[in-house]
Backbone as CSV, one residue per row, in Angstrom:
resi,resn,N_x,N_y,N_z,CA_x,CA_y,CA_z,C_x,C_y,C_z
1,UNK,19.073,24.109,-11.386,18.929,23.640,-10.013,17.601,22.895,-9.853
2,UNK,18.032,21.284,-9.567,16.375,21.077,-8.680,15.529,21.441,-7.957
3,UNK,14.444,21.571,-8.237,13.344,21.976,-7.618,12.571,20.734,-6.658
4,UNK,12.612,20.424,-5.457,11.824,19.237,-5.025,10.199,20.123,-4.341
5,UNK,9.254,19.582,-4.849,7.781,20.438,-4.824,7.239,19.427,-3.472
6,UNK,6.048,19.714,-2.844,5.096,19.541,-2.137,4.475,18.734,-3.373
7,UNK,3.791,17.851,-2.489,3.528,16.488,-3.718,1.942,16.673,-4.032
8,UNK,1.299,17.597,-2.932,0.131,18.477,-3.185,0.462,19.041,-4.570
9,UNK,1.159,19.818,-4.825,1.518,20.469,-5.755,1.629,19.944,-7.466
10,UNK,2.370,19.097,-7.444,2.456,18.787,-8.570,1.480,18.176,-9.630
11,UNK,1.908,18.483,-10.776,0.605,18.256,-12.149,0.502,17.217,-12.209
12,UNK,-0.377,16.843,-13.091,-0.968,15.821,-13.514,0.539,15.067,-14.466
13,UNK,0.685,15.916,-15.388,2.124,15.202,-16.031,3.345,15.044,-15.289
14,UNK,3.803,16.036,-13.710,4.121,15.372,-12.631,4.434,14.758,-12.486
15,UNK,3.278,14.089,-11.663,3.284,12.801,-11.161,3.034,11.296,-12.069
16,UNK,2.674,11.875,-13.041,2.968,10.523,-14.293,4.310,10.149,-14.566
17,UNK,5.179,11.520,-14.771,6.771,11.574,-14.983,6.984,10.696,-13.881
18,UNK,7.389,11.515,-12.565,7.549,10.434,-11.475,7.302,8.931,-11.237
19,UNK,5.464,8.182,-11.541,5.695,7.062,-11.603,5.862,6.399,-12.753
20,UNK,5.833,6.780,-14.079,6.454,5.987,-14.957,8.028,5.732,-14.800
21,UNK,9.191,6.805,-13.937,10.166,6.968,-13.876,10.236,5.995,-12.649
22,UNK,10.052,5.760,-11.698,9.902,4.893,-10.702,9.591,3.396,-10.964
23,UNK,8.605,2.710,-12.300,8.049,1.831,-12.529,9.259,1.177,-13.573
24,UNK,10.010,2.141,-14.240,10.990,1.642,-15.290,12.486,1.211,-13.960
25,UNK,12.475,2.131,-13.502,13.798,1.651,-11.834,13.577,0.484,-12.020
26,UNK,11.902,0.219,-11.090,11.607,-1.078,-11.248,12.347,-2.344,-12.274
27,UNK,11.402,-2.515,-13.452,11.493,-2.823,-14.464,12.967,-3.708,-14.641
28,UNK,13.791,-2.621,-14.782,15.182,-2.702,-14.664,16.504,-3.583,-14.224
29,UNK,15.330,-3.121,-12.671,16.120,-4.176,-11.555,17.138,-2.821,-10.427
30,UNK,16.741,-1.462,-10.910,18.062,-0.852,-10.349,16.980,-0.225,-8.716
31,UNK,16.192,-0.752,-8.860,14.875,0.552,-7.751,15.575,-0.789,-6.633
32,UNK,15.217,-2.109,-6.958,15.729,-3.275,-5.865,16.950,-2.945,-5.176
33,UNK,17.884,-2.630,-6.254,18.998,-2.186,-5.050,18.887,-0.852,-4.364
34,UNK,18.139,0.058,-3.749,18.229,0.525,-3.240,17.278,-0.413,-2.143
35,UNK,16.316,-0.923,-2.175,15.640,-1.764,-1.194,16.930,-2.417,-0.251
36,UNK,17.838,-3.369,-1.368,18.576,-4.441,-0.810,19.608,-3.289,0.287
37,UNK,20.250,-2.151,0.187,21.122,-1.434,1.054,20.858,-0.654,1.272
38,UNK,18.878,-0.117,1.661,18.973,0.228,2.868,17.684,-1.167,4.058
39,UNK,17.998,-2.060,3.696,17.621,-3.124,4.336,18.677,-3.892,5.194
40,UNK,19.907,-3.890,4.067,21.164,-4.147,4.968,21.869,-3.024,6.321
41,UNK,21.449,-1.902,6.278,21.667,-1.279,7.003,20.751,-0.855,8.256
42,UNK,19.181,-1.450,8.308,18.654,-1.329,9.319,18.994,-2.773,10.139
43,UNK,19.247,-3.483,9.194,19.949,-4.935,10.095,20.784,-4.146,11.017
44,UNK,21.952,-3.790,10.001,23.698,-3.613,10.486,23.715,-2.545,11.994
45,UNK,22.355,-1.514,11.765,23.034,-0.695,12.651,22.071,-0.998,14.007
46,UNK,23.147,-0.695,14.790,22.430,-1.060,16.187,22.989,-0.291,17.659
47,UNK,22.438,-0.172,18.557,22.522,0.558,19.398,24.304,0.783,19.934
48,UNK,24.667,-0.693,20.113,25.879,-0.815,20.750,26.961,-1.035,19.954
49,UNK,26.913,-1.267,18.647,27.964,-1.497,17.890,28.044,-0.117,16.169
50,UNK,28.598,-0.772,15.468,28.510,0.250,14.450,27.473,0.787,14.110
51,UNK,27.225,1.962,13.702,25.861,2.560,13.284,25.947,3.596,12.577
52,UNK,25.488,3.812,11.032,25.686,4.705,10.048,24.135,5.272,9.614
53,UNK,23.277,4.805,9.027,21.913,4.745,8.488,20.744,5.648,9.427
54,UNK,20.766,4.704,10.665,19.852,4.762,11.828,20.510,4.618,13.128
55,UNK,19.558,5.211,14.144,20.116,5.412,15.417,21.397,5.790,15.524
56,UNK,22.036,6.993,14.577,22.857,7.581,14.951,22.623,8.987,14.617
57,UNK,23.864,9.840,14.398,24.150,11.271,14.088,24.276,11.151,12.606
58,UNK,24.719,10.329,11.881,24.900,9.762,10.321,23.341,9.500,9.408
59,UNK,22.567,9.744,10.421,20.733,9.287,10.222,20.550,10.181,8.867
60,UNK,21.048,11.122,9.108,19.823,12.892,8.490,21.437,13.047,6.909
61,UNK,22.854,12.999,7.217,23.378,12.754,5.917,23.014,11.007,4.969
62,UNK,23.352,10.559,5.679,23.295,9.268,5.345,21.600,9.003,4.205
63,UNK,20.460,9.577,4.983,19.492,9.337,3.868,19.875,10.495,2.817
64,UNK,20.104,11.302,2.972,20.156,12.576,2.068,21.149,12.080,0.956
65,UNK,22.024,11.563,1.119,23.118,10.804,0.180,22.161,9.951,-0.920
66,UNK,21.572,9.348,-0.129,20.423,7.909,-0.352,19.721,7.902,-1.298
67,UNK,18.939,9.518,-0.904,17.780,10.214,-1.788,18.194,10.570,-3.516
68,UNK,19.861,11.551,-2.311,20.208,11.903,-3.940,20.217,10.708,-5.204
69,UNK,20.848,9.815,-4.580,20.929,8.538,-5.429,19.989,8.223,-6.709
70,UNK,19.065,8.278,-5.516,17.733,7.997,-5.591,17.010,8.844,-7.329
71,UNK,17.082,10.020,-6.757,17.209,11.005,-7.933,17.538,10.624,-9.161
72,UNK,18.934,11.017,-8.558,19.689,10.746,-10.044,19.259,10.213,-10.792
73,UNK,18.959,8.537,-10.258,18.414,7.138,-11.055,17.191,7.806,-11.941
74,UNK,16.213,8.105,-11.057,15.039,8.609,-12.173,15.505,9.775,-12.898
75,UNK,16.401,10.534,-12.939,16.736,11.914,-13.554,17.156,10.925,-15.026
76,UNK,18.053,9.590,-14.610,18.542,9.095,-15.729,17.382,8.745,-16.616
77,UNK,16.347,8.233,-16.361,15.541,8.290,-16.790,14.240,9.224,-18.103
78,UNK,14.056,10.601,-16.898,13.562,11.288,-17.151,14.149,12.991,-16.653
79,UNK,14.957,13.259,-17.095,15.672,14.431,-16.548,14.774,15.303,-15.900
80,UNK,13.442,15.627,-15.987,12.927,16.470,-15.147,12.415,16.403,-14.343
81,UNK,12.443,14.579,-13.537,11.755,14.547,-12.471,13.099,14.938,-11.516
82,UNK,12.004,15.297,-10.119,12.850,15.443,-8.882,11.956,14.992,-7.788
83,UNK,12.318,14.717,-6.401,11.537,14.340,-5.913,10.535,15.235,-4.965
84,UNK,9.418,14.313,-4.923,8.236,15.286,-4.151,8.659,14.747,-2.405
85,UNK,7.895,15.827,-1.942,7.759,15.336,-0.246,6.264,15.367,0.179
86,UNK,6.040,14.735,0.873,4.731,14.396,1.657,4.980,15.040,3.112
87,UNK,4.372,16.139,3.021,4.333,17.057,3.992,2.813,16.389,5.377
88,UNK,3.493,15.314,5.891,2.186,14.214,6.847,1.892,15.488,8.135
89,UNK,1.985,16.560,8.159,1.435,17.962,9.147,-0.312,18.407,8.916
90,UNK,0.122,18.208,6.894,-1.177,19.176,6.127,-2.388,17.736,5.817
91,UNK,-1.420,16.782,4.653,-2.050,15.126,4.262,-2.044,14.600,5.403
92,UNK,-3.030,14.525,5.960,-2.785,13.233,7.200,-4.291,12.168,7.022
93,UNK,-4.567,12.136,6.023,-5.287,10.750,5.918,-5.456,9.891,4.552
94,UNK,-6.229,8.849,4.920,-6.029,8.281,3.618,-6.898,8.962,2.320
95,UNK,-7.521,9.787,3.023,-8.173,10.524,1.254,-7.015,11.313,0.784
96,UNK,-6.040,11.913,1.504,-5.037,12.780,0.818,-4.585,12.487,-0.495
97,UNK,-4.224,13.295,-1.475,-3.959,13.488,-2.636,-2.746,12.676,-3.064
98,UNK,-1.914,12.459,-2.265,-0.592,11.284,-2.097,-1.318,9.902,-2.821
99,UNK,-2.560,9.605,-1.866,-3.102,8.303,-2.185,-4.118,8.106,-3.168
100,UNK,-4.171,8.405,-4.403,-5.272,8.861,-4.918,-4.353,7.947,-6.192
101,UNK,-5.037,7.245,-6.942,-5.346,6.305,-7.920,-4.394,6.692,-9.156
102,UNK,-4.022,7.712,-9.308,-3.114,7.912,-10.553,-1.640,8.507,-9.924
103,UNK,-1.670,8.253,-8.817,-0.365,8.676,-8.074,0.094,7.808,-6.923
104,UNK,0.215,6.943,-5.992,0.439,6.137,-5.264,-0.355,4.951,-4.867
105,UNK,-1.331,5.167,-4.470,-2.833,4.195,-4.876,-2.797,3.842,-3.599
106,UNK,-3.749,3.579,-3.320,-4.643,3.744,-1.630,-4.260,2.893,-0.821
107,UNK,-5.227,2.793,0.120,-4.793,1.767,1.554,-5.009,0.295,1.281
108,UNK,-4.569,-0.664,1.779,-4.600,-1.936,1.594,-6.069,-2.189,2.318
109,UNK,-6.470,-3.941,1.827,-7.711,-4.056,1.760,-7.436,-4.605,3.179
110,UNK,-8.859,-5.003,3.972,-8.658,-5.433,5.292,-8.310,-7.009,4.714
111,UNK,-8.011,-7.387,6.102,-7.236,-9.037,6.206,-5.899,-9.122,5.818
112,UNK,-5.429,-8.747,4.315,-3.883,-8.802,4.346,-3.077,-7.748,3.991
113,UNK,-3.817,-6.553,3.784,-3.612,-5.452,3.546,-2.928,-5.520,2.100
114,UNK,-3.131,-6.246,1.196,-2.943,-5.812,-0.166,-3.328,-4.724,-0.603
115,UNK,-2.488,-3.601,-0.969,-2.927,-2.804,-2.071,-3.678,-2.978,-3.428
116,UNK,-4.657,-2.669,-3.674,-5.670,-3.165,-5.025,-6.069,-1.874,-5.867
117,UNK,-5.580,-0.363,-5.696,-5.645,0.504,-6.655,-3.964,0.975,-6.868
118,UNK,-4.057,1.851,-7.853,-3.084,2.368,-8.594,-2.184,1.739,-8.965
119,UNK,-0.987,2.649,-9.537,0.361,1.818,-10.452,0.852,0.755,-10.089
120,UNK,1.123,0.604,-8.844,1.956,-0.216,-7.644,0.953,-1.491,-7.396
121,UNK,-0.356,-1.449,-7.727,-1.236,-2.575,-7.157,-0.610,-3.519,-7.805
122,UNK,-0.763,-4.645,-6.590,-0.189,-6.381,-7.484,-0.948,-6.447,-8.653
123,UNK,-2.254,-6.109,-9.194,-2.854,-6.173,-9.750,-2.264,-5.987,-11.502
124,UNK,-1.607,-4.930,-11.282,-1.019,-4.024,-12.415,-0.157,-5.024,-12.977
125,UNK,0.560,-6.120,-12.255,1.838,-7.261,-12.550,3.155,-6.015,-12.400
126,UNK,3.220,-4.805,-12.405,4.594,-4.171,-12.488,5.067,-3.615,-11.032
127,UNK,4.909,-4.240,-10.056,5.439,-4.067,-8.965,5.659,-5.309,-7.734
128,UNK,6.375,-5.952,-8.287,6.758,-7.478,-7.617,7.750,-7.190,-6.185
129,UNK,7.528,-7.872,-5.169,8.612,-7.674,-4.142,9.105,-8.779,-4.033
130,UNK,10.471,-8.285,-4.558,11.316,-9.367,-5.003,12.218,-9.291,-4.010
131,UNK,12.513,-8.345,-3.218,13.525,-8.080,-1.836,12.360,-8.061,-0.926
132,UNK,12.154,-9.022,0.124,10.981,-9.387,0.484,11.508,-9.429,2.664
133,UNK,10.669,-9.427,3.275,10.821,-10.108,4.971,10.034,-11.398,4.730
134,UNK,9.221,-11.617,4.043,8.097,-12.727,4.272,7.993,-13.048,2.688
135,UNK,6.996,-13.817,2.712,6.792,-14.750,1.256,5.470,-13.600,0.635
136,UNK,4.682,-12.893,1.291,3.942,-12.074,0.592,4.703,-11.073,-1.115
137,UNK,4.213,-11.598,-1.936,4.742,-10.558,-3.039,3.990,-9.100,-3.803
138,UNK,3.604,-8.881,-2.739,2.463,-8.006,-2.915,2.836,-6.217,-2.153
139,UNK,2.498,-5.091,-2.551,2.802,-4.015,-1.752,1.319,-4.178,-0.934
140,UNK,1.595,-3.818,0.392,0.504,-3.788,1.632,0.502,-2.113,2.446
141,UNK,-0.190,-1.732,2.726,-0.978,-0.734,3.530,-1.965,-0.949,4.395
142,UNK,-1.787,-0.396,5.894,-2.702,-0.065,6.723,-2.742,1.000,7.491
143,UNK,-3.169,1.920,6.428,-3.215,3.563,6.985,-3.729,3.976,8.926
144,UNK,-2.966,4.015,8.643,-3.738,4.877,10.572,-3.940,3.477,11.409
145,UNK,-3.439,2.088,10.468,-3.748,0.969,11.932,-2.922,0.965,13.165
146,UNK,-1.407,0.917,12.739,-0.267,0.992,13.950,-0.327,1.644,14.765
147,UNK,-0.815,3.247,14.280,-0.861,4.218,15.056,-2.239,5.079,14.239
148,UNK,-2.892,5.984,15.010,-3.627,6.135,14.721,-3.622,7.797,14.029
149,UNK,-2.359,8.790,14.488,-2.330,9.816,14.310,-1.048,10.058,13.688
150,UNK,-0.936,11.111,12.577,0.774,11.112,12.264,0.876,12.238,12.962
151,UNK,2.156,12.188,12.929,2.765,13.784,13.572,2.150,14.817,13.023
152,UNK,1.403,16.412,14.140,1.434,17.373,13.931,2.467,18.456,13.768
153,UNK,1.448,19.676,12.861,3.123,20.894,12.715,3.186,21.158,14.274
154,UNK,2.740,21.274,15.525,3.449,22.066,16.406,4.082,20.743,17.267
155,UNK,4.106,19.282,17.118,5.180,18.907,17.280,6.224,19.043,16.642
156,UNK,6.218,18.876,15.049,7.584,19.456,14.291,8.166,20.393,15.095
157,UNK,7.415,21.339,15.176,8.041,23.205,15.453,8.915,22.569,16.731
158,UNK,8.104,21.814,17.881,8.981,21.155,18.889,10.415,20.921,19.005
159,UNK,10.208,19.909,17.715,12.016,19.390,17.802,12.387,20.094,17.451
160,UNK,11.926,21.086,15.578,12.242,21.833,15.491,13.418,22.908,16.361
161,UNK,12.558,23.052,17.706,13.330,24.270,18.484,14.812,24.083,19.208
162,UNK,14.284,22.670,18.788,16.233,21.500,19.655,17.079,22.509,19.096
163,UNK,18.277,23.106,19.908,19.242,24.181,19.549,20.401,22.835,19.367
164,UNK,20.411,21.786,19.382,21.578,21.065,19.808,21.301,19.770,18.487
165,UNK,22.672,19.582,17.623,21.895,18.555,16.501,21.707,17.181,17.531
166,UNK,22.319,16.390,18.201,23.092,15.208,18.483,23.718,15.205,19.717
167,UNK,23.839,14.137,20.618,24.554,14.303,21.532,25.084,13.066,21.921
168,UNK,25.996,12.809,22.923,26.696,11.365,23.415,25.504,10.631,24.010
169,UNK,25.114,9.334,24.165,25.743,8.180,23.445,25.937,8.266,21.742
170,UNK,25.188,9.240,21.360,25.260,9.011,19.923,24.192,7.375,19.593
171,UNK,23.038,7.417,19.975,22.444,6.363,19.495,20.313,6.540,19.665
172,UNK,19.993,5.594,19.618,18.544,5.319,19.931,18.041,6.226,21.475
173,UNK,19.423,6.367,22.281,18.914,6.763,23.387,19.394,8.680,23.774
174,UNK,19.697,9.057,22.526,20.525,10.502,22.706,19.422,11.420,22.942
175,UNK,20.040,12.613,23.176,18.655,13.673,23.629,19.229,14.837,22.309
176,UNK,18.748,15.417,21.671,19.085,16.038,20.254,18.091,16.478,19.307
177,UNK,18.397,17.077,18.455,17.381,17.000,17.068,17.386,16.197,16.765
178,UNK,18.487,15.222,16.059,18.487,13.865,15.504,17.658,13.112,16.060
179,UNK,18.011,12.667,17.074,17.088,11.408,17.656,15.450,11.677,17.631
180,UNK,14.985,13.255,17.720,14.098,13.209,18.048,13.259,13.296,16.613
181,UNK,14.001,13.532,15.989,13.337,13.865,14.532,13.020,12.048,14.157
182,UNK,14.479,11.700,14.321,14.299,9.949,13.867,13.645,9.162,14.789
183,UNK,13.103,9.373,15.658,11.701,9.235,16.403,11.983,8.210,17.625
184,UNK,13.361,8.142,18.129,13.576,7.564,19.190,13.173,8.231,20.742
185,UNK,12.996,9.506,20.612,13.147,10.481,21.762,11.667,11.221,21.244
186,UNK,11.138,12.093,22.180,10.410,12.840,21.873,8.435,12.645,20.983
187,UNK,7.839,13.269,20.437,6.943,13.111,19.690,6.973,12.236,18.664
188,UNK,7.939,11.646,18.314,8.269,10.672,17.483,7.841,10.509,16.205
189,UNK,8.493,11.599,15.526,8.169,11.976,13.999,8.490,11.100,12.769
190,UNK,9.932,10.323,12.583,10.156,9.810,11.582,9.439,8.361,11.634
191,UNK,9.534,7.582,12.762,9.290,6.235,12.907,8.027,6.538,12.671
192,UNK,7.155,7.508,13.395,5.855,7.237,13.304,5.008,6.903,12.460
193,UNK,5.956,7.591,11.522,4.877,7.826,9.703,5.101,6.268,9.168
194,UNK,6.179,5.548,9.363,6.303,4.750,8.681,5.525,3.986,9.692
195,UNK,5.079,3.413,10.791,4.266,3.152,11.083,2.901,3.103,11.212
196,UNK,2.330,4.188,10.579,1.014,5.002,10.495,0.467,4.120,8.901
197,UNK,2.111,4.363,7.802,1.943,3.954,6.425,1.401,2.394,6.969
198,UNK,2.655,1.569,7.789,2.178,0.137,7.630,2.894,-0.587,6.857
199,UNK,2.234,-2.234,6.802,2.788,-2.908,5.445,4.094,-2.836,5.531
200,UNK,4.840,-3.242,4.223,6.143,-2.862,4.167,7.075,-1.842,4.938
201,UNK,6.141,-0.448,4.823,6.894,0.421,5.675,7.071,0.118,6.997
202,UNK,6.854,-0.615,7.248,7.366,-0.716,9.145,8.464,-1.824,9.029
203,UNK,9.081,-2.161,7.776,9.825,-3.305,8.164,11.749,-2.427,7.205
204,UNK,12.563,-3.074,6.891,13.816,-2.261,6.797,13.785,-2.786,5.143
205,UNK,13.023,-3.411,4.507,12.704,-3.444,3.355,11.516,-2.438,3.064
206,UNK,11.336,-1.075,3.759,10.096,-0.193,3.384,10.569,0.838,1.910
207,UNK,11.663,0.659,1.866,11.708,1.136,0.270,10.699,0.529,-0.964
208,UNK,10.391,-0.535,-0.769,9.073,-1.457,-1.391,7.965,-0.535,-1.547
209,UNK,7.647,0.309,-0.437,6.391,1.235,-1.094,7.279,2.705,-1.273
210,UNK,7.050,3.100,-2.282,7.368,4.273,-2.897,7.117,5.599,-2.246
211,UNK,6.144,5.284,-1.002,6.401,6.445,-0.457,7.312,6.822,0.646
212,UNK,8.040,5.930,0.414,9.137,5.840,1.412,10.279,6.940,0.775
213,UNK,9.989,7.402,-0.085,10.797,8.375,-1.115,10.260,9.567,-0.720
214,UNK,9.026,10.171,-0.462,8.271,11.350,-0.297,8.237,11.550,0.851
215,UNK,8.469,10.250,1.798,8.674,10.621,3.451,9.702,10.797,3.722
216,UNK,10.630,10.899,3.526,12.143,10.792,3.441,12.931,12.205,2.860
217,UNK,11.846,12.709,2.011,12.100,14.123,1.341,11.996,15.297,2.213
218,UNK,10.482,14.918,3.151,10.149,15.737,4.046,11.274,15.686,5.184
219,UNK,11.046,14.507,5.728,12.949,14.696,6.706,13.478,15.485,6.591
220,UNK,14.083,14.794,5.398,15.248,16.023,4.698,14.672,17.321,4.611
221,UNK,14.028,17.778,3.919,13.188,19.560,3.835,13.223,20.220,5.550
222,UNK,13.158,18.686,6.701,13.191,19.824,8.359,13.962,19.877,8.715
223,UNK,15.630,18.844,7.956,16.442,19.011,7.956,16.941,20.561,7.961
224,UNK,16.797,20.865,6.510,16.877,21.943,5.432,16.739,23.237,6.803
225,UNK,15.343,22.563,7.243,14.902,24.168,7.805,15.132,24.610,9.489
226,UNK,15.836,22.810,9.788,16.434,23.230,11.025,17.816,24.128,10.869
227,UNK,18.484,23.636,10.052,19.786,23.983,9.579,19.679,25.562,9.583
228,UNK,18.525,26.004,8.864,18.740,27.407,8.942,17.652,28.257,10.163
229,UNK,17.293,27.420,10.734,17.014,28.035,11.866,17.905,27.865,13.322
230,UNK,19.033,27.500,12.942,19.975,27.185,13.723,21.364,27.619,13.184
231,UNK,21.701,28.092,12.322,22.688,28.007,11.903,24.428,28.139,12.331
232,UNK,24.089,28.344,14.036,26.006,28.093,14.873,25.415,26.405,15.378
233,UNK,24.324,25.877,15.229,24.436,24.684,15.722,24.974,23.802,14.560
234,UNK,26.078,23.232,14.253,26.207,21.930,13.348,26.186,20.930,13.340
235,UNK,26.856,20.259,12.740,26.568,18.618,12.707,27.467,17.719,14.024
236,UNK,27.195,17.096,15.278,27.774,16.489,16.113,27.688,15.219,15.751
237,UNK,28.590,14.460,16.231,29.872,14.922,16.588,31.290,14.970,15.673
238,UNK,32.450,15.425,15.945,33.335,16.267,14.473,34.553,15.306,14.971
239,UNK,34.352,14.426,16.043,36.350,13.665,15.337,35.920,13.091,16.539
240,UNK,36.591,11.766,16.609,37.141,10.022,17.325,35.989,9.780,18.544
241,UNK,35.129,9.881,17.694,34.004,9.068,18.231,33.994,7.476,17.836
242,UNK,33.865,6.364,18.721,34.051,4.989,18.324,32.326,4.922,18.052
243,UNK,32.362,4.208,16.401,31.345,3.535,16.318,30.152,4.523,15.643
244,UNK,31.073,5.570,15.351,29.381,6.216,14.694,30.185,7.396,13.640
245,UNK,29.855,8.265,12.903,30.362,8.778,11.415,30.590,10.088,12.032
246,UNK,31.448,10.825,12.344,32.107,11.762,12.639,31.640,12.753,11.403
247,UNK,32.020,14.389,11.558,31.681,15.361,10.506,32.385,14.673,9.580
248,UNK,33.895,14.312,9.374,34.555,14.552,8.146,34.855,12.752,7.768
249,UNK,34.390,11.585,8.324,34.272,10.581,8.130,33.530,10.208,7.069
250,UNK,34.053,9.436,6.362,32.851,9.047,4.982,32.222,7.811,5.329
251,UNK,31.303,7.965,4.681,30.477,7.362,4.926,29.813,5.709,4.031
252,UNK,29.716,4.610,5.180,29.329,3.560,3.864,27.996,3.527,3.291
253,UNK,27.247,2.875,2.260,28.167,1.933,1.686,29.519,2.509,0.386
254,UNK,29.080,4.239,0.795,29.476,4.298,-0.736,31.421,5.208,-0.634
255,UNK,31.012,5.368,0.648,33.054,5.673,1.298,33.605,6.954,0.739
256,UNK,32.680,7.626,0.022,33.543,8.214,-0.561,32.704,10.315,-0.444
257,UNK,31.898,9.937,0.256,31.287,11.076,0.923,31.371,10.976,2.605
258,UNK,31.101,12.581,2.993,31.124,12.573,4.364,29.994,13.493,5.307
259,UNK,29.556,13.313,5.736,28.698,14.173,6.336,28.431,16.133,5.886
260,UNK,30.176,16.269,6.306,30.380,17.618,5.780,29.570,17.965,4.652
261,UNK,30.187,16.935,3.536,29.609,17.421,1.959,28.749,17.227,2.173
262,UNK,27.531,16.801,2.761,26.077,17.192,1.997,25.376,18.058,3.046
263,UNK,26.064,18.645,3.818,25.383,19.897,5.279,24.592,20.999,4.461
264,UNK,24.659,21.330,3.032,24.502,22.157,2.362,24.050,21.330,0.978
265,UNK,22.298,21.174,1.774,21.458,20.873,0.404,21.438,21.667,-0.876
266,UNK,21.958,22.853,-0.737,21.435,24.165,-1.739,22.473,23.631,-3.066
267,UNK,23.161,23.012,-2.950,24.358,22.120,-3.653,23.539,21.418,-4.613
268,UNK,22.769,20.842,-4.439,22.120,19.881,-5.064,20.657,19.793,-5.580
269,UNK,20.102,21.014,-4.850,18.544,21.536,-5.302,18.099,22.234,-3.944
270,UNK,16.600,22.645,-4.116,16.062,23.375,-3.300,14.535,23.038,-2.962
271,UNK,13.830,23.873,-2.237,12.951,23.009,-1.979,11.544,23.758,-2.018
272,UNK,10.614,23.950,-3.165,9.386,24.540,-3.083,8.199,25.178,-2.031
């Protein structure tokens, strides 16, 4: 069974596993397609029409599907990586251990916010953005510019306490755990971070910085721990809803999963 660790946590050989396993994705060409579909899907989904990815009830399976993917790819790689989470409650600045020179590499410089330390720096030549919004080919950071604070634990605990996953409209404007976790409603936890990160991360090509993998873990992990601090609340909504992924509806791009199957992370690993 996978183990996904606190990114505090992990060794020195770790986090080498991880980005050499991440840098070969690269390499490859296979890390881009995950950029290219989930870029197509912050286009696609939208308040009033179809919506699978974001701004719906499909938000919290839909990345978890994503992640696993995600996995796998480096497992093919290196069978013993799994992924870390960036717990942004405990790390909340740029000295945190996340950003530190042999593991993600620091904040972008002022003026264009190029990144200029670690693996990922343009510098290195092995991290090109080749699935791009703009002509910059460079990974960028501006820690704490967008916003100045990431989410605290006793906002988590907040949504946390939502007894209810989801509710009608089913979108950007619902009152729920979902929405509030995906940062439309409430303290505004998911959007925030990727705003806080910057750069790439604020745009639907933020798979480009790699920590879009460790923020995405954590989701998932309050996922994990709403689930069992709730456990008669499930997944809303369960049949003929127009326009958004029902419990037993599968899900695109890949059609052939459904919400149901992945309600139960313990399937697939666990979480340190």
């Amino acid at each position: 069974m996978a183990v996904r660790k606190n990114q505090a946590d992990l060794t020195a050989t770790e986090k080498r596993n991880f980005v050499d396993a991440v840098l070969e994705l690269k390499r490859s060409g296979r890390y881009d397609e995950f950029i290219s579909t989930h870029n197509a899907f912050i286009i696609g989904d939208t308040d009033e029409g179809e919506r699978t990815g974001h701004r719906s009830p499909s938000f919290l399976p839909w990345h978890r599907r994503f992640l696993l993917q995600f996995e796998e790819a480096l497992q093919s790689i290196t069978p013993s990586v799994t992924l870390p989470y960036w717990d942004w409650t405990v790390d909340r600045t740029p000295r945190s251990s996340l950003w530190a020179d042999d593991f993600l590499g620091g904040d972008g410089r002022s003026g264009d916010g190029r990144v200029p330390s670690g693996p990922f720096a343009f510098s290195n030549g092995k991290w090109p953005m080749n699935i791009r919004v703009d002509g910059r080919t460079f990974l960028r950071r501006s820690l704490g510019t967008g916003v100045r604070e990431l989410p605290t634990r006793a906002e988590v605990d907040r949504v946390l306490a939502i007894s209810t996953y989801d509710a009608a409209p089913w979108n950007s404007s619902s009152d729920g755990f979902r929405n509030n976790i995906e940062g439309w409603r409430g303290p505004n936890l998911h959007n925030r971070v990727h705003v806080w990160v910057g750069g790439q991360m604020t745009t639907g090509a933020s798979p480009n910085d790699p920590v879009f993998w460790l923020h995405h873990c954590f989701i998932d992990k309050l996922w994990a721990d709403w689930q069992r601090l709730h456990p008669k609340s499930g997944y809303l909504p369960t049949g003929n809803t127009p326009d958004v992924v029902d419990l037993h509806d599968t899900m695109k791009p890949w059609n052939d999963v459904t919400p149901a199957d992945l309600l139960d992370h313990t399937k697939f690993y666990t979480y340190a």
